[in-house]
Structures are given as C-alpha cells and as structure tokens.
Jmol script that loads the backbone (N, CA, C; Angstrom):
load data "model"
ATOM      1  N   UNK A   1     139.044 102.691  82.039  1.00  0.00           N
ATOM      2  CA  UNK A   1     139.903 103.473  82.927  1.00  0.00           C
ATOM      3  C   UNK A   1     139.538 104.952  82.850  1.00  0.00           C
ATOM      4  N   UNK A   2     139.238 105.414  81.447  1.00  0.00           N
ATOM      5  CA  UNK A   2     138.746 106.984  81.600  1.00  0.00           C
ATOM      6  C   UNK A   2     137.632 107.255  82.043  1.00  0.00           C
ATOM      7  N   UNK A   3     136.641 106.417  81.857  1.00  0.00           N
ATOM      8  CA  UNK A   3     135.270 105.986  82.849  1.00  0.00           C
ATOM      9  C   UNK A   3     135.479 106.801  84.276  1.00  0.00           C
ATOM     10  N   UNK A   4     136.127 105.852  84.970  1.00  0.00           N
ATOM     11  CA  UNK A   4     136.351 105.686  86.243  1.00  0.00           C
ATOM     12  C   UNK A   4     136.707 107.106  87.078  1.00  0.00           C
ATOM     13  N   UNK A   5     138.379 107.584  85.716  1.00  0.00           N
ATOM     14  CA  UNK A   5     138.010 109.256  86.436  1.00  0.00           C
ATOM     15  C   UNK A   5     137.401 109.782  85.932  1.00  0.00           C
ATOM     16  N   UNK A   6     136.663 110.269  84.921  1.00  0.00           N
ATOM     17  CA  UNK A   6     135.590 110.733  85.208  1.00  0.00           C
ATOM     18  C   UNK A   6     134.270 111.050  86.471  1.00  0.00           C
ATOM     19  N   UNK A   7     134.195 109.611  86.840  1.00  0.00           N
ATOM     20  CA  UNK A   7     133.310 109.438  88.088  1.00  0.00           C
ATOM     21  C   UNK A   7     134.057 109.670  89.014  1.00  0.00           C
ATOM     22  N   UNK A   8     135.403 109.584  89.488  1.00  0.00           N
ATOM     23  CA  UNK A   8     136.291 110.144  90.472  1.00  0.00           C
ATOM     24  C   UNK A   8     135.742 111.946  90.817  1.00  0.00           C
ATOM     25  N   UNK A   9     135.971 112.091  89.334  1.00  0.00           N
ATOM     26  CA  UNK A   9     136.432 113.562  89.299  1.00  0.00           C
ATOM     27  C   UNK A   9     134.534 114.118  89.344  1.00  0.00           C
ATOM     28  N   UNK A  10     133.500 113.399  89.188  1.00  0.00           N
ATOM     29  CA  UNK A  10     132.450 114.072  89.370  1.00  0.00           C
ATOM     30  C   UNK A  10     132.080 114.043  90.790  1.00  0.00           C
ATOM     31  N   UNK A  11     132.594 112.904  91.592  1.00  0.00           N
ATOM     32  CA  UNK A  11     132.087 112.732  92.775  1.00  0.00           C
ATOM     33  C   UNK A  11     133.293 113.819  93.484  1.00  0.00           C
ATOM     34  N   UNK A  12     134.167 114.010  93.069  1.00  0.00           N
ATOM     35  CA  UNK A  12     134.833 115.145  93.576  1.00  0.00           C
ATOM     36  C   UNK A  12     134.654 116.531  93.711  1.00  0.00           C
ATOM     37  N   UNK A  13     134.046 117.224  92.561  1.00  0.00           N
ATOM     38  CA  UNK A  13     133.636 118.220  92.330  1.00  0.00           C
ATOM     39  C   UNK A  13     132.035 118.033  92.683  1.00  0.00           C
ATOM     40  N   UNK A  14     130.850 117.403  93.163  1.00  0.00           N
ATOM     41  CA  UNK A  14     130.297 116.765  93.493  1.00  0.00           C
ATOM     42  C   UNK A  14     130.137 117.196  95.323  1.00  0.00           C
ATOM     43  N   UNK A  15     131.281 117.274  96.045  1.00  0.00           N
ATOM     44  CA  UNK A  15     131.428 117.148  97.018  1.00  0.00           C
ATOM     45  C   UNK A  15     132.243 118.134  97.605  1.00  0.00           C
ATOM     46  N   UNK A  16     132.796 118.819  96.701  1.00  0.00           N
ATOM     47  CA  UNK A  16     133.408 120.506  96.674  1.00  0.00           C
ATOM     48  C   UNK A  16     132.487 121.349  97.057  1.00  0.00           C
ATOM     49  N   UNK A  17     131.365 121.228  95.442  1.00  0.00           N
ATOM     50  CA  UNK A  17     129.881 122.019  95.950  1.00  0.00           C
ATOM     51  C   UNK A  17     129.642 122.001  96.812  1.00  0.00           C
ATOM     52  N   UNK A  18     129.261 120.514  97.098  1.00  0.00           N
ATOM     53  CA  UNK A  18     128.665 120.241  98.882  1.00  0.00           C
ATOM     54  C   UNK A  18     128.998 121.360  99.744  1.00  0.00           C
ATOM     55  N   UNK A  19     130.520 121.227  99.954  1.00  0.00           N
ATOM     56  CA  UNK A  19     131.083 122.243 100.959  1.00  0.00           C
ATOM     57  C   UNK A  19     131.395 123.475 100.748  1.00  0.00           C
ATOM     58  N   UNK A  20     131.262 124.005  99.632  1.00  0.00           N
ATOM     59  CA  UNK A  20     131.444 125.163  99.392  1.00  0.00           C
ATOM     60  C   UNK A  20     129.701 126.269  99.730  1.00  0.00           C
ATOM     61  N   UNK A  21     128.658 125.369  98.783  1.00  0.00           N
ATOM     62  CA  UNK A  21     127.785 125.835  99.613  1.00  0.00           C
ATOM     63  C   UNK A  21     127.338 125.726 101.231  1.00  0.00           C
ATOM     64  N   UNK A  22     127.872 124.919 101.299  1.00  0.00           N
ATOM     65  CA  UNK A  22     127.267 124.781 102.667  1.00  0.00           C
ATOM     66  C   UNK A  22     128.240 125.932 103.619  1.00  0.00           C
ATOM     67  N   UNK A  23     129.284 126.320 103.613  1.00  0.00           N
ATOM     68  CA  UNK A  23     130.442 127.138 103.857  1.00  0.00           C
ATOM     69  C   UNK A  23     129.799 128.545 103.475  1.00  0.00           C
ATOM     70  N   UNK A  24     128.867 128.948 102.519  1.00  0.00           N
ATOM     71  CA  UNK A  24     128.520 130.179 102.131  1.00  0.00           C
ATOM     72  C   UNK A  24     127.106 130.558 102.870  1.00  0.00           C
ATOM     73  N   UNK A  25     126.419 129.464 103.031  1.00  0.00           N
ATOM     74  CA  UNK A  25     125.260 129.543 103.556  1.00  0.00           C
ATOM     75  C   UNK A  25     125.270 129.636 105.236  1.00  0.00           C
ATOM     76  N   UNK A  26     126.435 128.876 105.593  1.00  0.00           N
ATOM     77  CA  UNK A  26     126.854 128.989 107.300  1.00  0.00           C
ATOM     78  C   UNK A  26     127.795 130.512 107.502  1.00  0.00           C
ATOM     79  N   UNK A  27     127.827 130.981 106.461  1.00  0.00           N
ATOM     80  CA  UNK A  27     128.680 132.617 106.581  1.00  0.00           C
ATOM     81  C   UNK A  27     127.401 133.528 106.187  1.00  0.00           C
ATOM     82  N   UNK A  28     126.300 133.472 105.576  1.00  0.00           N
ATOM     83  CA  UNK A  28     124.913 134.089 105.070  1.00  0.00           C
ATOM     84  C   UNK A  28     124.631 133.826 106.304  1.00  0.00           C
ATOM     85  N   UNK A  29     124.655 133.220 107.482  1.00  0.00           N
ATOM     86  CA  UNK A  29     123.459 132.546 108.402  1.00  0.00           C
ATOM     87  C   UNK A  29     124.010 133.768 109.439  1.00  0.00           C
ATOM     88  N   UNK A  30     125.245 133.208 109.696  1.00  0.00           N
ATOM     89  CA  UNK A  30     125.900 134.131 110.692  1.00  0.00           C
ATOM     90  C   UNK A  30     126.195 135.859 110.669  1.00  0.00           C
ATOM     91  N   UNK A  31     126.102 136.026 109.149  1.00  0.00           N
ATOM     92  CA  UNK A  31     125.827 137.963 109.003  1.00  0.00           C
ATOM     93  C   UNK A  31     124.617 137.954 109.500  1.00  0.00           C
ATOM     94  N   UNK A  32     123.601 137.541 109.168  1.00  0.00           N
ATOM     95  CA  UNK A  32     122.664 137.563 109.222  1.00  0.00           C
ATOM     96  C   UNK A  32     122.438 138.071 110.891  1.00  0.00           C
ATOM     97  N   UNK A  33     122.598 137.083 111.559  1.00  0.00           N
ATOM     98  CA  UNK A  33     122.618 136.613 113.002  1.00  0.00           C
ATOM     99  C   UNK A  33     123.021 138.310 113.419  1.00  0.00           C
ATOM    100  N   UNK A  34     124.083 138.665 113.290  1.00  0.00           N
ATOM    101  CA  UNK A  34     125.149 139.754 113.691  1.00  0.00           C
ATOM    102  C   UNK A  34     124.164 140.926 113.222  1.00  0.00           C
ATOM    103  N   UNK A  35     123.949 140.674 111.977  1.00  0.00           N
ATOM    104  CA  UNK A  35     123.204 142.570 111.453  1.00  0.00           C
ATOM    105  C   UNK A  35     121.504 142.726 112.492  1.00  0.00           C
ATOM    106  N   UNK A  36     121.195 141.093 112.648  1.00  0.00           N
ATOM    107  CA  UNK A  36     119.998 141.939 113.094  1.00  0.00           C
ATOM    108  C   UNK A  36     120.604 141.449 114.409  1.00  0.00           C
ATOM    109  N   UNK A  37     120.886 141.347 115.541  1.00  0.00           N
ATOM    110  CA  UNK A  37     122.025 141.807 116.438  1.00  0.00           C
ATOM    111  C   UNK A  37     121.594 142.913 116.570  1.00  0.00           C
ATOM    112  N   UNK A  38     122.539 143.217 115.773  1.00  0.00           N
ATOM    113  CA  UNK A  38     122.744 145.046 115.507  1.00  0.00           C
ATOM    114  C   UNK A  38     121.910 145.780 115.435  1.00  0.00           C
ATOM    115  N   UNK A  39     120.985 145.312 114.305  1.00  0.00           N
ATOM    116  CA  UNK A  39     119.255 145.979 114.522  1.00  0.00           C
ATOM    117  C   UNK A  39     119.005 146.379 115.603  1.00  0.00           C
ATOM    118  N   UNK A  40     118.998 145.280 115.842  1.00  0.00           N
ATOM    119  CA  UNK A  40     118.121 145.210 117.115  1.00  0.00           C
ATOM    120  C   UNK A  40     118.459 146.345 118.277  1.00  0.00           C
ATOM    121  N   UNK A  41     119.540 146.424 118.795  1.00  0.00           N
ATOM    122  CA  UNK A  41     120.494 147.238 119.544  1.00  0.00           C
ATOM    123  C   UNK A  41     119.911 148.841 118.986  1.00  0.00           C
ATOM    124  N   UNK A  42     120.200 148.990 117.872  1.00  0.00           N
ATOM    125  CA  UNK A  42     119.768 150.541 117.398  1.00  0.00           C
ATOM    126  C   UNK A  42     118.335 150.928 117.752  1.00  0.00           C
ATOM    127  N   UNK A  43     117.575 149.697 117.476  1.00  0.00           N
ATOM    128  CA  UNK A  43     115.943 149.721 117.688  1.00  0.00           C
ATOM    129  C   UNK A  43     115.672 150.306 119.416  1.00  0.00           C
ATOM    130  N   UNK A  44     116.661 149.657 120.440  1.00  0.00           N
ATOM    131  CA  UNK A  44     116.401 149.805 121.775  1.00  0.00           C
ATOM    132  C   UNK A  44     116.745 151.439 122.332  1.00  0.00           C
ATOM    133  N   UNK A  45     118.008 151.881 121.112  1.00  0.00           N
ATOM    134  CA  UNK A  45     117.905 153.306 121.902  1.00  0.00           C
ATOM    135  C   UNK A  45     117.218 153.954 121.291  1.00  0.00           C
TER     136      UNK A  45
END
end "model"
wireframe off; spacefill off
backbone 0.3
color backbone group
C-alpha cells in the first residue's frame, strides 16, 4: 500500500513538472515573440 503512493505521488509530481515547464517555456516563447516585436519596430524608425 505505501508502494502504490509513492508511485501515485511520483506520477503526480511527474506531471506537475510536465506542466509547469511547459507553462514557463510557452511564457519564454511569447516574451520573446513581443521583445523582438518591439525590436523590430525601433529598428524601422
């Protein structure tokens, strides 16, 4: 039985990561997107 959560609780935290990076990397993607945007704009005048 303590087995079991254990493996509960790894596939849980397991799958937190998952979304937590993936949540940081889709917010990195999108500054990203926006600053050179922005670059870009300053570059034209």
């Amino acid at each position: 039985m303590n087995g079991k959560t254990s493996i509960d609780v790894g596939i849980a935290g397991s799958l937190t990561m998952i979304v937590l990076v993936t949540a940081v990397t889709l917010l990195l993607v999108s500054f990203y997107r926006r600053f050179k945007k922005l670059s870009d704009r300053n570059e034209d005048k």
